[in-house]
N, C-alpha and C positions, 0 to 999 in steps of 0.2 A: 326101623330101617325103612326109607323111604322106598326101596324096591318095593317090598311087600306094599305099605300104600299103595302103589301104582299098580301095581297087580292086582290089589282088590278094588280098586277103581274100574278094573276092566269089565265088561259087561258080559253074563255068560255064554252071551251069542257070540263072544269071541273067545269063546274059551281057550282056544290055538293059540293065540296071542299071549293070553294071560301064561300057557305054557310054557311056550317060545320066550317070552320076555326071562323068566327065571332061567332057564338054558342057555339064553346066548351070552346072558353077563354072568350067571350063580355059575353057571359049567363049564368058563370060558377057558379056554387053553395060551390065549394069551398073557404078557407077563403085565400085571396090575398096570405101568405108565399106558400098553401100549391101547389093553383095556379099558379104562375111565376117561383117553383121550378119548378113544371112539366114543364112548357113550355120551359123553359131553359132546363133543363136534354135531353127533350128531342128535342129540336133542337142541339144542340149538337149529342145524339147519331144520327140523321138524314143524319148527316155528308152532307150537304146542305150547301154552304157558303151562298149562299143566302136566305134561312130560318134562320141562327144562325144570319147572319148578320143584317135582319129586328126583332128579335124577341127580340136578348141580350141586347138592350138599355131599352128596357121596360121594360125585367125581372131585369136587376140592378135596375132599380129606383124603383119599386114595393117589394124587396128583401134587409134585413139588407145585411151589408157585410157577414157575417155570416152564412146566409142563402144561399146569390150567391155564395160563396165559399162551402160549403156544396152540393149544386145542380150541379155544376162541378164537386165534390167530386162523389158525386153519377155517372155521367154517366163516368166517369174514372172508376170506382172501376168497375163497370158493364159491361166496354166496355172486362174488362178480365176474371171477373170471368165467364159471359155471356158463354164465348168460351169454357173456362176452362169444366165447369159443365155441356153445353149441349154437348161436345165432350164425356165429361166420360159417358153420360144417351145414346147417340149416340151410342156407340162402343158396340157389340154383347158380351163383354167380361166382366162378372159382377162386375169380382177381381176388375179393376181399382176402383168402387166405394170403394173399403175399403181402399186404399193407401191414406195415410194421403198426402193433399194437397196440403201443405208448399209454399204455398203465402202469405204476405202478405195483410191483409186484415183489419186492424188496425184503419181504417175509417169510419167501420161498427158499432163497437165497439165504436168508439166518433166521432161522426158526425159534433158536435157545432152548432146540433138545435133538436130539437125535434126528438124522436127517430121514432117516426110514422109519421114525414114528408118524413125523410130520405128514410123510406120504403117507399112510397106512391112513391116516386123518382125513386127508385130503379124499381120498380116493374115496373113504363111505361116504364124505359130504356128497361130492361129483355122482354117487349113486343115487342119493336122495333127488338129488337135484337133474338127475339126468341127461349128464353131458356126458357124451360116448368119448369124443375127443380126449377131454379131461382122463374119463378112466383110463381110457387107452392108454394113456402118457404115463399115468401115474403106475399104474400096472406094469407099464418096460422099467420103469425107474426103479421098484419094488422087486421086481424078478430080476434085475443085474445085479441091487444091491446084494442077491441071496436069498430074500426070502422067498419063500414057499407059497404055491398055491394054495394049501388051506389055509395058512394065517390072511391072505388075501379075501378069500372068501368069508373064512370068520369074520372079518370085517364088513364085511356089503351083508353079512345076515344080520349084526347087531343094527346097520342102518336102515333092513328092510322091516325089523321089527321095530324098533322104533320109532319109524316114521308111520308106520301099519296103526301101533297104537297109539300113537299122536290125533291122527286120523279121525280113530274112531273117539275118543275121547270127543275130541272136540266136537265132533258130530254128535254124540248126546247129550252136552251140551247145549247147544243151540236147542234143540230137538226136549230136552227137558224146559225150554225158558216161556 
């Protein structure tokens, strides 16, 4: 199982992580699509070859086609609107928010899986990537659709770990070379 690799990759200085990692996907409460999306999206947005490389075999065989193409959809479309949206909430200058956006965006709109997967995706990428805007949005869209605050936050913990051990991996990494 590639988890376990990644987990004994982890260094015991981080031994939280190594913990965390097995608890937020082994002990996940989510249903397996909504689960291996996130973990995909958001190994991917971690930009970790070594997190995507131990994670993406598990989330393809856990994930229709469908749904692994939609979870890449997701952290592509986030990896620009991400910038786009927290650069315009960024800038002291309010005008930008009214100047229509003209990207774009067309993947949002048909995902080819569930529209509250797609956000639940979205929103750990926008975590990783730290655009408040983005969460914020995704977060109203998530809460009208019905879901619940922990399936929300389950989500921003599997992106916080994730992207945590992404991190440090690759920082020993280097650090080993």
């Amino acid at each position: 199982m590639a988890l376990d690799e990644l987990k004994a990759a982890v260094p015991d200085f981080a031994k939280d992580l190594k913990l965390n990692l097995g608890s937020v996907i082994g002990n996940s409460n989510l249903p397996q699509q909504q689960l291996w999306g996130t973990v995909l999206a958001c190994a991917i947005a971690s930009r970790s070859p070594k997190v995507l490389r131990e994670l993406e075999p598990e989330a393809k065989a856990n994930l229709s086609a469908e749904a692994y193409t939609a979870a890449k959809s997701a952290a592509a479309i986030m990896a620009m609107n991400n910038v786009f949206y927290r650069t315009r909430h960024l800038l002291s200058d309010p005008e930008y928010g009214t100047l229509r956006a003209g990207l774009r965006m067309n993947v949002i709109g048909n995902p080819g899986v569930e529209k509250t997967d797609f956000e639940l995706w979205s929103l750990a990428v926008s975590a990783i990537n730290g655009c408040g805007q983005c969460l914020d949005s995704h977060e109203q869209v998530l809460r009208k659709a019905g879901v619940d605050r922990e399936t929300v936050q389950e989500a921003v913990k599997i992106a916080a770990v994730i992207q945590a051990v992404g991190v440090t991996l690759d920082a020993e990494a280097v650090l080993a070379e």
